[in-house]
N, C-alpha and C positions, 0 to 999 in steps of 0.2 A: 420782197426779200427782207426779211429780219437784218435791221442794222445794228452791230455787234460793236458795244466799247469794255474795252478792257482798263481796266485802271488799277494801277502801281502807287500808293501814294505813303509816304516818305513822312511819319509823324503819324502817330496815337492818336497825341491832341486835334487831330481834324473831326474826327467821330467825337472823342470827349466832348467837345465844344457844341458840334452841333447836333447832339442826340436828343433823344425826343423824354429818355428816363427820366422819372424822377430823381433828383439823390436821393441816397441812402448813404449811414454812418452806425458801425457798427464796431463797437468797443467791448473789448476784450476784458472780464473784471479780473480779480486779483487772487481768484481762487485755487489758481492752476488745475483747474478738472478738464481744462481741454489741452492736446486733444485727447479722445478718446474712439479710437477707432472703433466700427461697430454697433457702436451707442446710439439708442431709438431716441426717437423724441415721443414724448406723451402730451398731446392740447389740452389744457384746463381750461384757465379762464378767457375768455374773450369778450370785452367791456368795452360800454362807448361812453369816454371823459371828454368828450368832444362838446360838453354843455349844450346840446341839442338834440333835439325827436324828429324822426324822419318817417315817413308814408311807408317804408319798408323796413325788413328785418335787417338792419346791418350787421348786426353781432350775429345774427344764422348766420347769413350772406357770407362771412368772414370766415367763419367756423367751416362751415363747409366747404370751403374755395384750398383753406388752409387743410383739410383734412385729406383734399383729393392732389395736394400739392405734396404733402407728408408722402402718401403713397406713392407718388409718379417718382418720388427723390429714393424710394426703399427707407424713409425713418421714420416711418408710421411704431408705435408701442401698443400692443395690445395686451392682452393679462398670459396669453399666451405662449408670449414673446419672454426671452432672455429678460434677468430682473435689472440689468446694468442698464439705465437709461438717464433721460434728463426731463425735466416738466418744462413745459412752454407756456407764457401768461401773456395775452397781446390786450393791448389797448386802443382803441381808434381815436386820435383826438381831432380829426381833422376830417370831415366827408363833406364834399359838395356834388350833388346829383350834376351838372351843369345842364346843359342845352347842345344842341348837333347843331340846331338852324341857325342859333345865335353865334357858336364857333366859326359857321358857313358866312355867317354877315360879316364879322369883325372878329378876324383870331385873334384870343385871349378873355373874347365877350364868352358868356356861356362855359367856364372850364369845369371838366370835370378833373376832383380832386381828391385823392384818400392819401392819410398818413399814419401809419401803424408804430407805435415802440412797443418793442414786446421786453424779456429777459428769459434768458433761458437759465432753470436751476437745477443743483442735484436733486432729483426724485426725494431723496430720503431727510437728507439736511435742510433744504432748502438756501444752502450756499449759490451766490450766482455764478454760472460760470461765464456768462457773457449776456451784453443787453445791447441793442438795437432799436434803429429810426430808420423805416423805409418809406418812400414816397414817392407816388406817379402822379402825372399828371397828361390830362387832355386838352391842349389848347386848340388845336386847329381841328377843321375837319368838315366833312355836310353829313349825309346819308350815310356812307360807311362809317363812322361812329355814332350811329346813333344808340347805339346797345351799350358806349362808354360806361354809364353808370353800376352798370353788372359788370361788366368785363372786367372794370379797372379790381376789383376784388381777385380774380382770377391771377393777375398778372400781378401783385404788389404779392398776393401766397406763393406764387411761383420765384418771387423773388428771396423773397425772406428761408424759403426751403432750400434752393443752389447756394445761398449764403449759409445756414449752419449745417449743411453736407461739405462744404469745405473746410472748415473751422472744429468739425465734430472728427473727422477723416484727420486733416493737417497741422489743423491748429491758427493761431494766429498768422497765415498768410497774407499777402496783401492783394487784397480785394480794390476792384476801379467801379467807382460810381459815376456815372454821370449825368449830365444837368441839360435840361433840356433850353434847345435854342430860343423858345419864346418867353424861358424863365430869365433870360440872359441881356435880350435888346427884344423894341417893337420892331414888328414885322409888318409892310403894310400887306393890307388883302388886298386875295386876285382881284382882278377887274372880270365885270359879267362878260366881258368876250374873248376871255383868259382859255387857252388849249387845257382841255382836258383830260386828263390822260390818271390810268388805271394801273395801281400797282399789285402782279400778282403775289410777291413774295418773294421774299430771299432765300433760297436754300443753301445749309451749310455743307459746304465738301469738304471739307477743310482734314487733313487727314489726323489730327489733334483736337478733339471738339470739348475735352476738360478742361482748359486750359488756355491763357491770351498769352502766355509769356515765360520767362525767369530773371531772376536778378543775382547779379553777382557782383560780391563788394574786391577790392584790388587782390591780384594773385588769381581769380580764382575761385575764392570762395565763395560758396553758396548761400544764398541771403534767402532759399526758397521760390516760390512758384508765385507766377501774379494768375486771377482769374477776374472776369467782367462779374459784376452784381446783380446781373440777369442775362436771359438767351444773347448768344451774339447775333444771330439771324434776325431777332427783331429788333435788336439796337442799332444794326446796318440798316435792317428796312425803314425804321422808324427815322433815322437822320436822314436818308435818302427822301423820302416822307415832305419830313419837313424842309430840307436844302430846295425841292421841288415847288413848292409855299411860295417860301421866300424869293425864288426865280420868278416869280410871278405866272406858276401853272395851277391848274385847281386838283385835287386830289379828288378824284369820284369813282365809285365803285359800278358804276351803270354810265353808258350814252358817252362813251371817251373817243375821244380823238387817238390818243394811242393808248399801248397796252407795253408794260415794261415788266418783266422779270430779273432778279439778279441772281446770280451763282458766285456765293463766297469761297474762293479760295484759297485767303490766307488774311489773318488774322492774330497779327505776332509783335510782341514791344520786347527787347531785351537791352540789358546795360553793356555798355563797353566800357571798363574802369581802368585805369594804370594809377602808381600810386600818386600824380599829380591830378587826374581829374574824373569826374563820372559823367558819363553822356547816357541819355537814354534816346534809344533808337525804335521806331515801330514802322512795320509794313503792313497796308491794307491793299487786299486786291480782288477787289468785285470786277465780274463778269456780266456788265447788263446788255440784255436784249431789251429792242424797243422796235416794237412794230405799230404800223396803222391799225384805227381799229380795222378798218375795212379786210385789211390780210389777216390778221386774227383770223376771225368771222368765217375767212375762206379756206385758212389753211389745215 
């Protein structure tokens, strides 16, 4: 029988803290062109100032990740497309292929690591309307990360695309980055006779899935919308992930002792102000099942 915890937990900063995201920092220039609802993005350059040559195509790898990220967001620009848009220039300064077996030996041995600034400009002028630092990283992990090297491109485009879909849409809202736990303290590694156990994924229920939040300054007023700087579904599974690490279990995607799923259904930070003080408030409430492997298998 599937044994079911549900958890309520009281504070943002518990995800914040222990998430698995790279930061990201993304600043708003002084052009006022955002926001601009509507408005495509068009990829130009894609360059690697990273002062190093790598066995693969990083600048494709980039480009293309970023172009199926455009699309998945609706701000893909084509010649086709409405003339009102913005150019995007990304840079990579930072790639490291890492290792899966060395992550598996010694978390934080082996990381894989990508770091992109890009700026987003008007098409025509070349005015910036906004520039950006996003960054993931891979510290932990065995076999199921072994594909990090590719991946991690997939997921820093998918980040950088939810970040100017809000910003293009809203405008200067306030966006949560977070920092992953092995960037923050050592962790030591499981032991070879550590429970193994297999995470299926987190799915979000969540009946708000644009959205982590709002803010409101005294009275009332609206100070705008807060939003996470990548999926919530994989920054819950990714801290869960990793809190699991650090418990001293091994993370394996084959041959596990248990099998866990979670179901997100709620994912909310909001202010409570009067004119003497501002508190911010957040509720998290995953639903995880965790069964043997054995009932898996059978069920």
């Amino acid at each position: 029988m599937a044994q079911t915890l549900s958890v309520l937990v009281a504070g943002l900063l518990v995800i914040a803290v222990n998430g698995c995201a790279g930061p990201g920092v993304a600043v708003t220039g002084g052009s006022g062109l955002l926001p601009k609802p509507g408005a495509l993005v068009q990829l130009r350059e894609v360059t690697n100032t990273s002062g190093q040559t790598f066995d693969v195509d990083v600048e494709g790898m980039l480009r293309q990740a970023m172009l199926a990220a455009l699309q998945e967001e609706r701000l893909e620009w084509t010649r086709q497309a409405r003339p009102e848009h913005f150019a995007l220039d990304l840079r990579i300064t930072e790639y490291r292929p890492g290792n899966a077996f060395q992550r598996w030996v010694l978390p934080g041995y082996g990381s894989t690591v990508l770091a992109v600034e890009g700026a987003v400009k008007e098409a025509q002028t070349g005015a910036v309307a906004a520039s950006f630092v996003h960054q993931r990283s891979v510290h932990w992990g065995g076999a199921y990360t072994i594909g990090a090297w590719k991946q991690i491109f997939d997921t820093v485009a998918g980040d950088i695309a939810r970040d100017l879909k809000v910003r293009i849409e809203r405008g200067g809202q306030f966006v949560v980055y977070l920092t992953p736990r092995a960037d923050q303290a050592a962790v030591p590694s499981p032991g070879e006779q550590a429970a193994k156990i297999k995470l299926a994924g987190v799915t979000d229920e969540r009946p708000d899935r644009g959205r982590i939040g709002t803010r409101e300054a005294a009275f009332g007023v609206s100070m705008g919308e807060v939003h996470l700087g990548q999926n919530v579904a994989d920054a819950v599974g990714q801290a869960l992930r990793d809190d699991l690490i650090a418990a001293g279990y091994r993370v394996v995607d084959s041959g596990q002792d248990l099998t866990a799923d979670g179901r997100l259904r709620k994912f909310w930070v909001r202010t409570d102000t009067t004119p003497l003080y501002w508190d911010v408030v957040g509720e998290i409430e995953l639903e995880l099942a965790v069964v043997p492997a054995q009932s898996a298998r059978t069920s």
